[in-house]
C-alpha positions in Angstrom: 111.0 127.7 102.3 110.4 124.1 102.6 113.6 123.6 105.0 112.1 126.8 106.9 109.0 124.6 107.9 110.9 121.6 108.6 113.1 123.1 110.9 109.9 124.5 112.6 108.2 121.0 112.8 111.7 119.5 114.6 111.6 122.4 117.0 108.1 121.8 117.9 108.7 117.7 118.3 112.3 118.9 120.3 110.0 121.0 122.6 107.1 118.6 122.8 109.4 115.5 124.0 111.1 117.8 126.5 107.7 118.5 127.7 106.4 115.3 128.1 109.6 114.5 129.8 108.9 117.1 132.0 105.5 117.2 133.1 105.2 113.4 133.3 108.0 111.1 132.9 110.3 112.8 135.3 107.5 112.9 137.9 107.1 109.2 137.8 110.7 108.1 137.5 112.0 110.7 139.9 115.7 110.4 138.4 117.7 113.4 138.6 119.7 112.4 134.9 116.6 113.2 133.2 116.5 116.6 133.8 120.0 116.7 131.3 117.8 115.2 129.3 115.0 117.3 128.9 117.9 120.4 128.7 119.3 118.4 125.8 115.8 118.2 124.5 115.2 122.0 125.1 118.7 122.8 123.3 117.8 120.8 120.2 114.1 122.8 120.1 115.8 126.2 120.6 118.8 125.0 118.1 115.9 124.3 115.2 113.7 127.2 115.8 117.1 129.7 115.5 118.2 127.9 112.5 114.7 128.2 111.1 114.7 132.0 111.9 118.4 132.4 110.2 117.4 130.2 107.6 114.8 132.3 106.4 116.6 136.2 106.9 119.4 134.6 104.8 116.8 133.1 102.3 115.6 136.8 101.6 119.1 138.4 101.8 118.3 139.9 105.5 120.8 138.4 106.8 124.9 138.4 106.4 126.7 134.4 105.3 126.8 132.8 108.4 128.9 129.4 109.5 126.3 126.4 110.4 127.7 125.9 113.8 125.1 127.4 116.6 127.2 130.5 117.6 127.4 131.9 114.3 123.6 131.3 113.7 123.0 132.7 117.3 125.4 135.8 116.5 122.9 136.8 113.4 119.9 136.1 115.3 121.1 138.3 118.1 121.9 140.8 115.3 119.4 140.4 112.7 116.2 138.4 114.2 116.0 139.3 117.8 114.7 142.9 117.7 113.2 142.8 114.2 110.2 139.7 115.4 110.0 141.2 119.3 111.8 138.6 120.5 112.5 139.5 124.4 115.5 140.0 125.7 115.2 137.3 127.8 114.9 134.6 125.8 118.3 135.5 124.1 120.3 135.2 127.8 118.2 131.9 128.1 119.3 130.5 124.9 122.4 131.4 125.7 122.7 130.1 129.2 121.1 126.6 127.8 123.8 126.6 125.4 126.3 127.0 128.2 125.2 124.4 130.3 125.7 121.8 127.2 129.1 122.6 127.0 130.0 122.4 130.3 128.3 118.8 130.4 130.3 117.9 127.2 133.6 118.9 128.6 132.7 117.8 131.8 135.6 115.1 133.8 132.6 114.5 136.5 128.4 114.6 136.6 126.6 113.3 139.2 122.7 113.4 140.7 122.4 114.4 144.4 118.8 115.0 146.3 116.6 115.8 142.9 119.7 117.8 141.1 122.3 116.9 138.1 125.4 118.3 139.6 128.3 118.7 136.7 131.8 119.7 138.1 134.6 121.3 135.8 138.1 120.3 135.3 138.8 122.8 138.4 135.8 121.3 140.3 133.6 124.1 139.8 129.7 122.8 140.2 127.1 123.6 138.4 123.7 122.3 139.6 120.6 121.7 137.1 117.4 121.5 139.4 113.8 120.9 137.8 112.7 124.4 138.9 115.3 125.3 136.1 114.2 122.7 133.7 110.9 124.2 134.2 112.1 127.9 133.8 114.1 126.8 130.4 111.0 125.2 129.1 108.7 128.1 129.8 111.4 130.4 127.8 111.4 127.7 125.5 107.6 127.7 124.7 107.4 131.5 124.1 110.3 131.3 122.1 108.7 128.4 119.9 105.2 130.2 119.6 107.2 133.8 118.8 108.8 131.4 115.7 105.6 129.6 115.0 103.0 133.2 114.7 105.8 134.6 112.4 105.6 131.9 110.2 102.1 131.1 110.6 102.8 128.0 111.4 99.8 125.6 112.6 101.9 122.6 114.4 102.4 124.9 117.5 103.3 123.2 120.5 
């Protein structure tokens, strides 16, 4: 149960740095490769709290063996987690969609800013812009999702 909490208390500092980042570094620095930062930041919050959340349904036999890379644990979340704690609907297709948009960057040839957006073009040249009204979108999803995780396990160091 120990792990359980300390996989809480990384997705709470994850979401709290992606925050900050956020609301008032980006603001000040203005520089469109921050906002792949503060997605990288989200990821790594919504990464800990799902491995918290598998962690524990396996812990107590609620959930089937599962592989530690993040589409197995997100495959018995999806399964097991998601509808058993009320988690919405949404914040599945928005882990998912964050997920996504980390991959693309990591297989990405080209990335680019351009007039406050992180543009990342495929092999094919296909673009995908991150904005900040995104960021912002992710990070709202992203605090739910973290409070969801934290009144389950009663857990005080909410974000």
């Amino acid at each position: 149960m120990n792990e359980v909490f300390q996989l809480l208390q990384k997705a709470n500092q994850y979401f709290k740095t992606a925050d900050h980042l956020c609301h008032a570094t980006y603001p000040l620095v203005n520089d469109p490769k921050l906002l792949m930062i503060i997605t990288e930041n989200i990821f790594n919050a919504l990464n800990a709290g799902l491995s918290a959340m598998v962690y524990y349904e396996s812990l107590y036999k609620r959930a089937p063996v599962y592989e530690e890379d993040f589409i197995s644990k997100f495959n018995v979340f999806r399964s097991n987690c998601a509808e058993r704690y009320n988690f919405p609907r949404e914040s599945v297709i928005m882990i998912k969609e964050v997920r996504d948009l980390i991959t693309e960057r990591k297989e990405a040839p080209v990335e680019f800013s351009r007039k406050d957006r992180y543009i990342i073009a495929s092999d094919s040249y296909k673009l995908k812009a991150l904005s900040l009204d995104m960021v912002k979108r992710y990070l709202s999803h992203t605090k739910s999702f973290i409070e969801r995780i934290n009144e389950v396990f009663e857990f005080n160091g909410r974000p």
